[in-house]
C-alpha positions as CSV (number, residue, x, y, z in Angstrom):
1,X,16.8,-52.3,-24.3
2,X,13.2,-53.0,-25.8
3,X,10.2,-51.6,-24.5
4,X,7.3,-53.2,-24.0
5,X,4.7,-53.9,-26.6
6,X,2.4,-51.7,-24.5
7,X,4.9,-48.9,-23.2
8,X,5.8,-48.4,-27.3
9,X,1.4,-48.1,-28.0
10,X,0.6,-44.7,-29.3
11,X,-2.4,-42.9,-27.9
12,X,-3.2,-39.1,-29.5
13,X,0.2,-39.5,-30.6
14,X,2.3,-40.0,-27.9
15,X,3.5,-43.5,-27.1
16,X,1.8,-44.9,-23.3
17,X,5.5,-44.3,-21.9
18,X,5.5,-40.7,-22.8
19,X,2.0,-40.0,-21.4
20,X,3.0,-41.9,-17.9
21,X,6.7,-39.6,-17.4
22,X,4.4,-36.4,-18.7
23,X,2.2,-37.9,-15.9
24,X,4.4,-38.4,-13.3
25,X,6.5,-35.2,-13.8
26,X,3.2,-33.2,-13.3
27,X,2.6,-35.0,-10.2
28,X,6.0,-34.3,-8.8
29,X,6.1,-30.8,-9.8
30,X,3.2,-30.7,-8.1
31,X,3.9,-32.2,-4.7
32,X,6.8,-30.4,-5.2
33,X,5.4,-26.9,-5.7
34,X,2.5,-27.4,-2.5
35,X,5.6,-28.4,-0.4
36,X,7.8,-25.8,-1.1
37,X,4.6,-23.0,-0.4
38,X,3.5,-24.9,2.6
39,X,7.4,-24.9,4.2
40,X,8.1,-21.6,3.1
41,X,5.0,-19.8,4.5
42,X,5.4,-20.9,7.5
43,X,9.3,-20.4,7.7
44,X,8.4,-16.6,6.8
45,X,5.9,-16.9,9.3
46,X,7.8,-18.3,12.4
47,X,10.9,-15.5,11.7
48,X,8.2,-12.8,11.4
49,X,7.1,-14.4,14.7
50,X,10.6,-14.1,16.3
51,X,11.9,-10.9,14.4
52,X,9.2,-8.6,14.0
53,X,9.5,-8.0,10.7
54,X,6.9,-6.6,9.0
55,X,8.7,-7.8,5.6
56,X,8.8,-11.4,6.8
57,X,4.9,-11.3,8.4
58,X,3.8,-9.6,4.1
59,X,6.0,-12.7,2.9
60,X,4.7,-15.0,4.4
61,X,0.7,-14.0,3.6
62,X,1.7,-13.5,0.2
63,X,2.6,-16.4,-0.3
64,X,0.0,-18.2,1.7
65,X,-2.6,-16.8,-1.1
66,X,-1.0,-19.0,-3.8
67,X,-3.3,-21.1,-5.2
68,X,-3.6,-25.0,-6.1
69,X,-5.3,-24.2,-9.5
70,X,-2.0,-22.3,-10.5
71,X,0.3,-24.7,-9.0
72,X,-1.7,-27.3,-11.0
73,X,-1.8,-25.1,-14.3
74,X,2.4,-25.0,-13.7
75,X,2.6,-28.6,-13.1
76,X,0.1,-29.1,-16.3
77,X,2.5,-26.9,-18.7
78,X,5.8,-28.6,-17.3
79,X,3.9,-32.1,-18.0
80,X,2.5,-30.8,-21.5
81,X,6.1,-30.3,-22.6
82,X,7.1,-34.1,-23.0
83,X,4.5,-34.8,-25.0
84,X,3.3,-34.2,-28.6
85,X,0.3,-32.4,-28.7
86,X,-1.4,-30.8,-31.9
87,X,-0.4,-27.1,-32.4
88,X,-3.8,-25.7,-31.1
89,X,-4.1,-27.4,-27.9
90,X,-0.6,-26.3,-27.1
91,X,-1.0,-23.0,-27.8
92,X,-4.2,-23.3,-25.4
93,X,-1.5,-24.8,-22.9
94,X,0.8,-22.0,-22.9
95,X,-1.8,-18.8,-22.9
96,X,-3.9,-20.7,-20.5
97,X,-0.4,-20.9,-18.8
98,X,0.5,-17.1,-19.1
99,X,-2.9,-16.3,-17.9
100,X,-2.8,-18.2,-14.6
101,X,0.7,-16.5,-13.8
102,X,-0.5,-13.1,-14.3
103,X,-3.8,-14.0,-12.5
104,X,-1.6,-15.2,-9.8
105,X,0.8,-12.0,-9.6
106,X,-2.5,-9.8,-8.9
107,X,-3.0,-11.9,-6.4
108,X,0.3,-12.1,-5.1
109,X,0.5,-8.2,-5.5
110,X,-2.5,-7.4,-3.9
111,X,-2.7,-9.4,-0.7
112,X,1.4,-7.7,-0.4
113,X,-0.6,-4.2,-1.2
114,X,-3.2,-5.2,1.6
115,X,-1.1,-6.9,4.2
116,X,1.5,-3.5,3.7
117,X,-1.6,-0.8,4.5
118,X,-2.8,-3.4,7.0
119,X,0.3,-2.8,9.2
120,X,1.0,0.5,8.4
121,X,-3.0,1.3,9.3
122,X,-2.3,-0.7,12.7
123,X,0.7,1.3,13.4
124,X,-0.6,4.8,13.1
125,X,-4.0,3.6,14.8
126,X,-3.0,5.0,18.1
127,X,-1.7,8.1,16.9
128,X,-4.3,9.2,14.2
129,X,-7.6,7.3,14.0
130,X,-8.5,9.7,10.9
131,X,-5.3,8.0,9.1
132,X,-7.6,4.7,8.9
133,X,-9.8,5.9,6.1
134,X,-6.9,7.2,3.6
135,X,-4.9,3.9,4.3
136,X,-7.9,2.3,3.2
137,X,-8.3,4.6,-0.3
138,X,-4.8,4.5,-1.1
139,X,-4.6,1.0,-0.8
140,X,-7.7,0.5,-3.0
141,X,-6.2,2.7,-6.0
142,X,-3.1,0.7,-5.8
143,X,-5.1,-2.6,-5.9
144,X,-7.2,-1.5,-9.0
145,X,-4.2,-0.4,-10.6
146,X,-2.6,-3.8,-10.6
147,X,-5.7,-5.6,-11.5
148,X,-6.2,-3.1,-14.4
149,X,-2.8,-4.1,-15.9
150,X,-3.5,-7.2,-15.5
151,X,-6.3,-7.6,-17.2
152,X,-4.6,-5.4,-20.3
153,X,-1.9,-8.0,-20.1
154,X,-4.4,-10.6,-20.2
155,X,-6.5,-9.5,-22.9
156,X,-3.4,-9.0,-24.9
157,X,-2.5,-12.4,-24.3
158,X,-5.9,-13.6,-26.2
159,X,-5.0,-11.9,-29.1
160,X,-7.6,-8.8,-28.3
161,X,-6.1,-5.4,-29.8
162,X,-5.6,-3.4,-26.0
163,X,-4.1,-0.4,-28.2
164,X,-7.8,1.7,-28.9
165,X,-9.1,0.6,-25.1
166,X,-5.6,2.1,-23.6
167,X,-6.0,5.2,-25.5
168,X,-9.8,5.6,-24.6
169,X,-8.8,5.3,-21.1
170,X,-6.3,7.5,-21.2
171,X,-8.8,10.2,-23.2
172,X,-11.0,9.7,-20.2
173,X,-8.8,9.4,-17.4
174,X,-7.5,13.5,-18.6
175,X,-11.3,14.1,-19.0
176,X,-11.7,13.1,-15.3
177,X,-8.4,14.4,-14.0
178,X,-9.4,17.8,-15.3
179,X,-12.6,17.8,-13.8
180,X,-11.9,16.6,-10.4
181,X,-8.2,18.2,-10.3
182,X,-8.6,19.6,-6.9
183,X,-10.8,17.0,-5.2
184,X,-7.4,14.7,-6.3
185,X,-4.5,17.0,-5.2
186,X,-6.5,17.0,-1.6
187,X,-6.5,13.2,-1.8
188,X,-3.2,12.6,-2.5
189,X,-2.4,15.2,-0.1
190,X,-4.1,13.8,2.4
191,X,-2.0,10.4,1.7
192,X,1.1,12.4,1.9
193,X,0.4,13.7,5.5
194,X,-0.6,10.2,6.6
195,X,2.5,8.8,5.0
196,X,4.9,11.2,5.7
197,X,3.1,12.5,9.0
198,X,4.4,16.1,9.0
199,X,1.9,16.6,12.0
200,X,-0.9,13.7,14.2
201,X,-3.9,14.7,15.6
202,X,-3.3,16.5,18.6
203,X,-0.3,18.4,17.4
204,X,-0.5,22.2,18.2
205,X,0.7,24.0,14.7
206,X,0.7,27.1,13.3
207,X,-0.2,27.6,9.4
208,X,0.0,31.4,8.4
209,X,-1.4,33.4,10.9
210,X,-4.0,30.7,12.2
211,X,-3.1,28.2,14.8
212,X,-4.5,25.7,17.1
213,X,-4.8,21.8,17.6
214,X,-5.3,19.4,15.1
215,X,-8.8,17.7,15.2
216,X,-9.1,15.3,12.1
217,X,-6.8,14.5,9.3
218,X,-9.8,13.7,6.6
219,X,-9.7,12.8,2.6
220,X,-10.0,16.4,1.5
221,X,-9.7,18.5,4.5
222,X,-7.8,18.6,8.0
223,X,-9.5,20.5,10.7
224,X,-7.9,22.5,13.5
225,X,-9.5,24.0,16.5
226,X,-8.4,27.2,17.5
227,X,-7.5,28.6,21.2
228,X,-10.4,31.0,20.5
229,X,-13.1,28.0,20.0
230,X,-13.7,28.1,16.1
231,X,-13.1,25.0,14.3
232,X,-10.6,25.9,11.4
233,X,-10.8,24.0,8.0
234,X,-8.2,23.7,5.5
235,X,-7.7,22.0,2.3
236,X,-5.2,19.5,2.3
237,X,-3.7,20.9,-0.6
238,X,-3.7,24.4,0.6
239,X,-2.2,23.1,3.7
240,X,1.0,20.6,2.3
241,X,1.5,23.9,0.5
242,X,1.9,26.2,3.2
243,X,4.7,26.6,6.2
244,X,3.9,24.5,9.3
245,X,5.4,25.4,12.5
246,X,4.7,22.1,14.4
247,X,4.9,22.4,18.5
248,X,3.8,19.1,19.2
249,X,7.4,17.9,17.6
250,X,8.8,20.4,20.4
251,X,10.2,18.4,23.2
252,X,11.7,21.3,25.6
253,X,10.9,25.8,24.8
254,X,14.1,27.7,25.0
255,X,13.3,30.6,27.0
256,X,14.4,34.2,26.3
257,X,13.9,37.0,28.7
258,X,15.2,39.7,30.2
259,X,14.8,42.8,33.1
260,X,16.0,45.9,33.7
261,X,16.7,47.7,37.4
262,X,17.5,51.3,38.3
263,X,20.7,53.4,38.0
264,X,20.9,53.9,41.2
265,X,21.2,50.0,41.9
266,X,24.8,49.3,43.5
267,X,27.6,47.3,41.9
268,X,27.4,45.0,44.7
269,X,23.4,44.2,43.7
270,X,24.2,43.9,40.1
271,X,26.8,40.9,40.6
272,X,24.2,39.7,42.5
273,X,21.7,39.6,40.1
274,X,22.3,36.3,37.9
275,X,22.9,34.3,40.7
276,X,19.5,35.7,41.8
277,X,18.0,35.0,38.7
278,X,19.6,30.7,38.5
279,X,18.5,30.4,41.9
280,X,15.0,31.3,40.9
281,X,15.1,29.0,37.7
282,X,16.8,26.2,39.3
283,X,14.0,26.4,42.0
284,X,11.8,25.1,39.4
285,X,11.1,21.5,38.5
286,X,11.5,20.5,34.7
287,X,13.5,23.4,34.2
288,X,17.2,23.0,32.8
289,X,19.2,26.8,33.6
290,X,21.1,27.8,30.8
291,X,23.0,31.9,31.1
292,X,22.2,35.0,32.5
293,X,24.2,38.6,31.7
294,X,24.0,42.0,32.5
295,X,23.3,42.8,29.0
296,X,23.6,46.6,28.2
297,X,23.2,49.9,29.3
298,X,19.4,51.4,28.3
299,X,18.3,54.2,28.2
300,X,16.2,54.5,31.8
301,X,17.7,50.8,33.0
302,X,20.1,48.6,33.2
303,X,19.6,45.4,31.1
304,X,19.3,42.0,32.3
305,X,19.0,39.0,30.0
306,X,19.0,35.4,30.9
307,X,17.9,32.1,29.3
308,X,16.8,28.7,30.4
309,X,14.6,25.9,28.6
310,X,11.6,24.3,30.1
311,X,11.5,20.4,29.6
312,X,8.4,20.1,28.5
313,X,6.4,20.4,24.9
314,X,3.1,21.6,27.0
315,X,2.1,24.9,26.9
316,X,0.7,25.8,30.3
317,X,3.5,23.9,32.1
318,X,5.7,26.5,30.2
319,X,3.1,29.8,31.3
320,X,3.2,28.2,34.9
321,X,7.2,27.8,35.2
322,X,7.7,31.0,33.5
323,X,5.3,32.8,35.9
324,X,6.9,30.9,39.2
325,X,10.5,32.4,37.5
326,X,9.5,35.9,37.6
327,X,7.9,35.6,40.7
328,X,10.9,34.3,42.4
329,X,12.5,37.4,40.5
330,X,10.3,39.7,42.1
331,X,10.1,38.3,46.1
332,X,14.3,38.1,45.6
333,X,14.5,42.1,44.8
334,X,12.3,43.0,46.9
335,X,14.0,41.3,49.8
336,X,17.8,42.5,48.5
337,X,16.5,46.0,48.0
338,X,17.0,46.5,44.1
339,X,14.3,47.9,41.9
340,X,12.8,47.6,38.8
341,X,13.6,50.3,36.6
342,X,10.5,51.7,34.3
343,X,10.7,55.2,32.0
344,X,11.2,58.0,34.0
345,X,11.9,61.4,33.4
346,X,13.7,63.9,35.9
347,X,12.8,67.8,36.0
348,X,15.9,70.3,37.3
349,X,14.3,73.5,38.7
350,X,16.9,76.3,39.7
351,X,16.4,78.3,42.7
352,X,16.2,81.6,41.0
353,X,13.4,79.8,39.1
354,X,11.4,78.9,41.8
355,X,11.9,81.8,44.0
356,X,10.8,84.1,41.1
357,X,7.7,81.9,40.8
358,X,7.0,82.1,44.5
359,X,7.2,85.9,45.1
360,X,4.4,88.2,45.0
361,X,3.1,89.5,41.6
């Protein structure tokens, strides 16, 4: 088959046919490529819709921020291919190529950066408003991170020597690590307790021997009001490396008591005494009844030790029950008769004793 005298007429050289199929296969990559992010998106969008997946919902914003100029300098390079061109204007081609990818990839890997803190930030809004600002720092470092190696990639793609700049940066960066070591272990501990939430605001903990509430989670430090008043301030680094006792995580307090009556209580009153004791737990609301023994023989009493949990994290519902208990201890003795033992000590005088005391010097 012949061509045409004007499909064989060389322009730049490449022959008018050769310039119309590079042409036309940069326009179909191109409708090809806004289609297939246009469908896509909004596929990831409708299941994130339906599903509730945060994956799906980062997807689909992702890749909503790619851009016509890089589906344009794709199209362009798959085009350039099927033609001839001189050596430097293809070299231009494929670096200006490489360029707009790793342009795009920041992109791409900073709106999925942004749209991750975004959700997370939303989800622990409720729960810790302090968590807001260290979302928002963390997810700046990581977002200058990835634009900083990508600009080294890109400045290494234009033939500039990245070797000296990387190892002046590093010089620095231990210059500045050194000098601000402890202003970045609290940061970073401060992103480890908003990321792995070992206590919220409003937990009651106890760190050492200090305890109290939890007021503010900040960059550096966390602070903690007391039960005496005094707003407590720790490090963030101090506090990731000490032992927490959390009670806000507690969601019932195991109760352990016990009482002790008299010797001269009665073996009927002392099988009486646990059922005494469930009736006034199970008397109680929110309360779940669990044993209750005559324990052991003391030394001025007979020991008494039951157990039961309170279904409930708070503290004064726990003082409140555990005062309505013993109370309902008490009135129940005191109606049966049995008493509370407490130390005593008994004194045996002999007659001859006390008559020799009482007679007449």
């Amino acid at each position: 088959m012949t061509l045409p005298e004007w499909a064989r007429h060389e322009i730049f050289g490449n022959s008018l046919l050769v310039w119309t199929v590079g042409a036309a296969l940069i326009l179909t990559v191109l409708t090809a490529l806004l289609i297939t992010r246009g469908v896509l998106a909004d596929r990831f969008r409708r299941l994130a819709d339906r599903k509730d997946v945060v994956a799906l919902d980062i997807a689909a914003s992702v890749l909503a921020t790619t851009g016509r100029w890089f589906v344009f300098v794709i199209a362009l390079f798959a085009g350039s291919r099927v033609w001839r061109l001189p050596e430097g204007i293809d070299t231009f081609v494929v670096k200006l190529t490489v360029i707009a990818l790793l342009v795009q990839v920041g992109i791409w890997a900073g709106k999925a950066v942004t749209a991750f803190f975004t959700a997370k930030r939303e989800e622990d809004l409720h729960e810790n408003r302090d968590a807001v600002a260290a979302m928002d720092i963390l997810s700046f470092i990581v977002r200058v991170l990835v634009w900083g190696i990508v600009l080294l990639l890109v400045l290494d793609n234009l033939g500039i020597n990245i070797t000296a700049l990387i190892a002046g940066l590093g010089i620095g960066g231990i210059a500045v690590a050194l000098a601000a070591q402890n202003t970045f272990g609290d940061l970073f501990a401060s992103l480890s307790i908003v990321l792995d939430k070992p206590f919220v605001v409003g937990d009651f903990i106890i760190v050492g021997e200090e305890l109290g509430s939890v007021e503010r989670v900040g960059v550096k430090t966390t602070r903690v009001r007391s039960l005496s008043g005094e707003q407590l301030v720790f490090s963030n680094n101090d506090l990731l490396s000490s032992r927490i006792r959390n009670y806000g995580r507690m969601f019932e307090r195991r109760v352990v008591s016990s009482l002790g009556v008299t010797y001269q209580t009665s073996a009927e009153h002392l099988r009486q005494i646990p059922a005494i004791i469930q009736d006034a737990i199970d008397s109680q609301d929110a309360v779940r009844f669990d044993r209750a023994h005559f324990r052991a023989y003391g030394d001025y009493a007979l020991l008494f030790e039951f157990v039961y949990y309170v279904l409930s994290p708070d503290y004064n519902t726990y003082m409140d029950i555990q005062q309505a208990v013993n109370l309902g201890i008490f009135e129940a003795f005191e109606k049966t008769g049995i008493d509370f033992a407490y130390p005593t000590q008994t004194l045996y005088v002999s007659q001859a004793a006390a008559a020799a005391d009482l007679r007449p010097g």
